[in-house]
C-alpha positions as CSV (number, residue, x, y, z in Angstrom):
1,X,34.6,45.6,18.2
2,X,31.5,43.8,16.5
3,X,28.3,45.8,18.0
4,X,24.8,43.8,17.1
5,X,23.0,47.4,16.5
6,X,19.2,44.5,16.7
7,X,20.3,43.5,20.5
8,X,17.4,44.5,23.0
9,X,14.7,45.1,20.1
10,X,12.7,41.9,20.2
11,X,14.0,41.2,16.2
12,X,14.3,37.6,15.5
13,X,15.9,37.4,12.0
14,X,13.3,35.8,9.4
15,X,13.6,32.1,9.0
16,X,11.5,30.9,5.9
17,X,9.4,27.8,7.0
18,X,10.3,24.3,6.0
19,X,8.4,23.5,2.5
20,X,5.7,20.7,3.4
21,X,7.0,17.3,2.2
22,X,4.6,15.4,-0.3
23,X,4.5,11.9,0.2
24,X,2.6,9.9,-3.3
25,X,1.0,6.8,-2.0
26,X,0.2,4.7,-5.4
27,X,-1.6,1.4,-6.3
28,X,-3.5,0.1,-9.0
29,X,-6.8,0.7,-6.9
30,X,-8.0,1.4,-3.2
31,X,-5.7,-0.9,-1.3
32,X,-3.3,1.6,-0.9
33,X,-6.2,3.3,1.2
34,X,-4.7,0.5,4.4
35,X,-1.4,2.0,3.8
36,X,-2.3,5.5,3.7
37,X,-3.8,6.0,6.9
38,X,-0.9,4.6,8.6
39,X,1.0,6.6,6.7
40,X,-1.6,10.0,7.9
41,X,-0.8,9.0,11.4
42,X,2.9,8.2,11.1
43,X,3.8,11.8,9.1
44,X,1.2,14.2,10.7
45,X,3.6,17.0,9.0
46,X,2.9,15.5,5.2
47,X,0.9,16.2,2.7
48,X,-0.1,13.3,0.9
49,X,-1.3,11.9,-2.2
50,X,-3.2,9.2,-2.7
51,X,-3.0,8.1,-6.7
52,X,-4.9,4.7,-8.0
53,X,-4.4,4.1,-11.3
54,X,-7.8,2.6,-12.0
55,X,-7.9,2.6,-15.3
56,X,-5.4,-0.4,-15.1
57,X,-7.3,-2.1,-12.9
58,X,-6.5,-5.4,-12.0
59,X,-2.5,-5.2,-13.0
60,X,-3.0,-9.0,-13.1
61,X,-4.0,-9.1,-16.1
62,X,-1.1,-7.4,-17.7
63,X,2.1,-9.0,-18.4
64,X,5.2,-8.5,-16.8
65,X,6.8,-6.0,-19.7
66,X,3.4,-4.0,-19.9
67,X,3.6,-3.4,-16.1
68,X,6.6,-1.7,-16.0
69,X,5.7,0.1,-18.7
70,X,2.5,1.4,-16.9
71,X,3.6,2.4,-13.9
72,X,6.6,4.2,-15.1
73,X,4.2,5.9,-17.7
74,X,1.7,7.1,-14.8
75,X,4.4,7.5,-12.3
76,X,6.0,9.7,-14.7
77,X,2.7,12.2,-14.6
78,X,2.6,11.9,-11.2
79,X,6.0,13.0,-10.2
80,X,6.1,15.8,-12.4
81,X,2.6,16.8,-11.2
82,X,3.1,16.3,-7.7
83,X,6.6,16.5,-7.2
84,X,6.8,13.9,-4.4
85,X,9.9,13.8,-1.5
86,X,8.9,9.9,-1.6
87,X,6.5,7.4,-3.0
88,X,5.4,4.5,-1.8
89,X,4.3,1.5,-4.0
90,X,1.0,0.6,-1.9
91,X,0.8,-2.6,-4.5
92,X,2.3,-5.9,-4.1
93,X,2.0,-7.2,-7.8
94,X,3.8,-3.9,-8.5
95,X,6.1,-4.2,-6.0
96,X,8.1,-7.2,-6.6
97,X,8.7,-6.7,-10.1
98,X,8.6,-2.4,-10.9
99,X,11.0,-0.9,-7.9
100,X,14.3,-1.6,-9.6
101,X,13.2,0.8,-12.4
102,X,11.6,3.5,-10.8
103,X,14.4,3.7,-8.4
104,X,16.1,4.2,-12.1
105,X,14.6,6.6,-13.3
106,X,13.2,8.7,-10.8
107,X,15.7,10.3,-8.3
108,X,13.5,10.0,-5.3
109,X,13.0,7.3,-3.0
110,X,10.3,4.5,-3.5
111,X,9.2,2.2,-0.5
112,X,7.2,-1.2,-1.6
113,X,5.5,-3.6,-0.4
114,X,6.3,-7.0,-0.4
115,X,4.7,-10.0,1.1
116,X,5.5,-10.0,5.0
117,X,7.2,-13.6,5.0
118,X,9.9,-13.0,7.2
119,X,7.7,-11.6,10.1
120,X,5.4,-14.6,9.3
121,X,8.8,-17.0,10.0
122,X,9.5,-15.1,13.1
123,X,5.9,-15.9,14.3
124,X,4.8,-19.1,13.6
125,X,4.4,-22.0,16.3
126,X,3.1,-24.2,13.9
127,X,5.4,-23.8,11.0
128,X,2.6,-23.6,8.7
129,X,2.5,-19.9,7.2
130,X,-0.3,-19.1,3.9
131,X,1.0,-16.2,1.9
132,X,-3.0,-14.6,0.7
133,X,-2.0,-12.5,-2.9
134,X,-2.9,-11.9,-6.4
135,X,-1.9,-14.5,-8.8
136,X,0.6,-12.0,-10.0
137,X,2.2,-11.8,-7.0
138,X,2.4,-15.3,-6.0
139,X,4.2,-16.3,-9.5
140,X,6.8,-14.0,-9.2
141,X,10.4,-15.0,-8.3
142,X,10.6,-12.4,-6.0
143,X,8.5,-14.3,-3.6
144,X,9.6,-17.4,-4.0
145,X,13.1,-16.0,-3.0
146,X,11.7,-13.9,0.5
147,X,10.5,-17.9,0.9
148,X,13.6,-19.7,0.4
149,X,15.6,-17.0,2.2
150,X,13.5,-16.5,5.3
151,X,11.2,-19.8,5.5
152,X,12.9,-22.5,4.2
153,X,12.3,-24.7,7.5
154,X,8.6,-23.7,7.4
155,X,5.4,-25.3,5.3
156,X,4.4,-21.9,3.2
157,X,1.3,-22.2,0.9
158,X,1.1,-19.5,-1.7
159,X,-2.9,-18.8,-2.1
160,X,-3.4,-16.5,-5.6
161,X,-7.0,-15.2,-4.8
162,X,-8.5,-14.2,-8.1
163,X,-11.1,-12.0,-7.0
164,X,-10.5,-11.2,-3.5
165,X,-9.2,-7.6,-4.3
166,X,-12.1,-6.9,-6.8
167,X,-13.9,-7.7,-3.3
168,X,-12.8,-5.2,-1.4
169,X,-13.3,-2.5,-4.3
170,X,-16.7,-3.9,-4.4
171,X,-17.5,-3.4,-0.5
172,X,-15.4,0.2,0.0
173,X,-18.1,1.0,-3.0
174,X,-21.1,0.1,-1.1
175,X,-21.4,-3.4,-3.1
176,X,-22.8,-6.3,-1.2
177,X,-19.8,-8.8,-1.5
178,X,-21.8,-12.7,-1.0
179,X,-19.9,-14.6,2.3
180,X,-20.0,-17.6,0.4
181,X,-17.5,-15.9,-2.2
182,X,-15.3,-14.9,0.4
183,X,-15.0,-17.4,2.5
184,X,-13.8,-19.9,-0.9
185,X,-11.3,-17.2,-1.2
186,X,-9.4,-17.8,2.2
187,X,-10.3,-21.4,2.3
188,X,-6.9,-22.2,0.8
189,X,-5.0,-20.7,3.4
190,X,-6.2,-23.2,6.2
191,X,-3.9,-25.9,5.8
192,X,-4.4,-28.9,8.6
193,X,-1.3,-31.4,8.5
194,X,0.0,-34.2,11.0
195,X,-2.0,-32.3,14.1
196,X,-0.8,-28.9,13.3
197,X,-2.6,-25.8,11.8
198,X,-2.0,-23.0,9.5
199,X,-1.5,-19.9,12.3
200,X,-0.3,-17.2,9.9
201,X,-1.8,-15.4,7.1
202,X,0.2,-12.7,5.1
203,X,-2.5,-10.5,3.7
204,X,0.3,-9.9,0.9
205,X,-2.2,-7.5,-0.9
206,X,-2.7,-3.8,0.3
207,X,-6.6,-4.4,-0.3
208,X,-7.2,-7.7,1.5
209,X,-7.1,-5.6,5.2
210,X,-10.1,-4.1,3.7
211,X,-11.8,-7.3,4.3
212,X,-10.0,-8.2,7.6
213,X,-12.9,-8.4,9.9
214,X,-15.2,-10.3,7.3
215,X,-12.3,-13.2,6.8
216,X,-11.1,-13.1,10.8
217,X,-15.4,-13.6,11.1
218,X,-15.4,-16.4,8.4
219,X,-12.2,-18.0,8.7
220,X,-12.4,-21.9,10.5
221,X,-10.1,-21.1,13.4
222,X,-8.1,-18.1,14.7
223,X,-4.7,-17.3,12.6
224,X,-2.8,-14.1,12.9
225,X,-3.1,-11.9,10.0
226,X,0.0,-9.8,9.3
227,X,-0.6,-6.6,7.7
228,X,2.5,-4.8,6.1
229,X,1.2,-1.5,6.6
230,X,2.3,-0.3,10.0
231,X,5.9,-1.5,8.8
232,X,5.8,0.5,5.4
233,X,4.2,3.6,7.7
234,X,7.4,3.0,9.9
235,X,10.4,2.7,7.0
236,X,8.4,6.0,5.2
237,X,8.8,8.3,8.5
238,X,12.2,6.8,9.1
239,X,13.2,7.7,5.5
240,X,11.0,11.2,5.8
241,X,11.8,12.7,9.1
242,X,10.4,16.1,8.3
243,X,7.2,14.3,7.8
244,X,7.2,12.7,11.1
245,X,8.4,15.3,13.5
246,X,7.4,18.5,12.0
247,X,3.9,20.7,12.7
248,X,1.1,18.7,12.1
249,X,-1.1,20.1,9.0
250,X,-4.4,18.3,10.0
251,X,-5.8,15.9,7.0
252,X,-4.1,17.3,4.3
253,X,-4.6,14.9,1.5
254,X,-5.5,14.3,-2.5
255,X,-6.9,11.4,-4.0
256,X,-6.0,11.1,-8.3
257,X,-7.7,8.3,-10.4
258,X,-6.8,7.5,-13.6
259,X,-10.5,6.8,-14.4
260,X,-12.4,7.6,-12.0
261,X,-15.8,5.7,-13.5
262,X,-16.2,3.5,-10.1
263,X,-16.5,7.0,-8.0
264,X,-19.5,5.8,-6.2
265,X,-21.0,7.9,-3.7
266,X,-20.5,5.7,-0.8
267,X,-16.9,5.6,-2.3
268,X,-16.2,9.2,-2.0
269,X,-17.9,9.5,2.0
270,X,-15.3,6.2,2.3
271,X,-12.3,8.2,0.6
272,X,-13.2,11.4,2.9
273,X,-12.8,9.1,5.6
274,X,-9.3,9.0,5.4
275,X,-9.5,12.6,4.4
276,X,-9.2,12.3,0.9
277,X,-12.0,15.1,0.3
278,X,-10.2,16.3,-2.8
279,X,-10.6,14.0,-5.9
280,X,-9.2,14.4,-8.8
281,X,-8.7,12.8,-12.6
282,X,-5.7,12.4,-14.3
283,X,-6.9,10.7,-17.2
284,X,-4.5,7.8,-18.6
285,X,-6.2,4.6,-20.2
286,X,-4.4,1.5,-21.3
287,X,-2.4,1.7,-24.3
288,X,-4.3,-0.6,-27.4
């Protein structure tokens, strides 16, 4: 007969706590910061990272071959830094051309972000849908594939703003950003054709929600703007259950520049914001 000699004494065997998972949210700036505090509210049990590679700042101007070699060179740091359960690619330009080699080389999973053209087709009345990116984004095949595949019936107008996510650096810093610029940044995305209106706007850049109330102010007429963030929040706590359902840890977070020259102080009050109170530099300038 088996006789449990720790029955009746209050002993609870010793269980050792679940580690924390890390979730690395990266861009090439501060637009990631839309993504991470959906990400904050969808894994309360995570501790995240926040890493903007600033010193590559706009990844526009590199070419295709040089941005995958970047952000596999910085992601590289990061990971074995950091040691991430997940990353997500808070960057658009990134996105559509640097996930099939990072899921490559690194053995955990990367979520992107890519413009939201299929919601976009599910929404429209009008049929008239402007995708709002980076030039980068906008001349990629990627995109032009999410169009043919999901809005081939519709009018889409591909608008590559050229300084809109300078912009919203600018203004997170405490910059005055001119209303005149900004509103002949969106004007391209209000198409009027044969009676109907343009009555979606993909905000397919992570910083452009940054600006959301100063272009839903300045636009000509009401559009929905879709922002990918709540959906990228909602695949990472799908992929990262611990995240999502274990004990919350409060604002546990880290922000890591590359350069960290544009550290303003109203940047730092606007990074502690969304709990970011620790900043630090992880030095990594563009190759000559």
């Amino acid at each position: 007969m088996q006789v449990d000699l720790l029955a009746g004494t209050g002993y609870r065997p010793l269980v050792a706590p679940r580690p924390q998972p890390t979730i690395l949210v990266f861009d090439s700036g501060l637009g990631g910061l839309t993504v991470l505090g959906r990400a904050t509210r969808a894994c309360p049990a995570a501790h995240i990272v926040y890493a903007a590679d600033d010193a590559g700042f706009p990844y526009g101007r590199l070419s295709e071959e040089e941005l995958v070699a970047r952000v596999l060179a910085v992601m590289e740091r990061l990971v074995a830094r950091f040691h991430p359960d997940l990353a997500v690619i808070a960057c658009n330009t990134a996105s559509t051309l640097v996930l099939p080699a990072l899921r490559a080389r690194f053995a955990i999973p990367f979520v992107g972000t890519v413009p939201a053209i299929k919601p976009a087709a599910a929404a429209t009345r009008s049929g008239l849908i402007s995708v709002l990116a980076t030039p980068g984004t906008v001349a990629r095949d990627y995109t032009r594939e999410l169009i043919e595949t999901y809005a081939a019936g519709h009018h889409v107008t591909l608008v590559g703003a050229t300084r809109l996510a300078g912009l919203a650096e600018q203004a997170l810093k405490g910059e005055t950003v001119d209303d005149a610029v900004l509103r002949a940044e969106i004007a391209p995305c209000f198409v009027e054709t044969e009676g109907r209106r343009t009555d979606i706007v993909t905000l397919s850049c992570t910083h452009y929600p940054l600006l959301l109330e100063r272009m839903k102010r300045l636009a000509p007429w009401p559009v929905e703007w879709i922002d990918p963030a709540p959906a990228i929040a909602r695949r990472v706590a799908d992929l990262l259950p611990a995240a999502r359902d274990g004990s919350p840890v409060g604002l546990d977070a880290t922000a890591v520049f590359t350069d960290g020259s544009g550290l303003t102080g109203p940047l730092r009050i606007a990074l502690a914001g969304y709990g970011l109170a620790q900043v630090a530099i992880e030095p990594m300038p563009l190759a000559n």
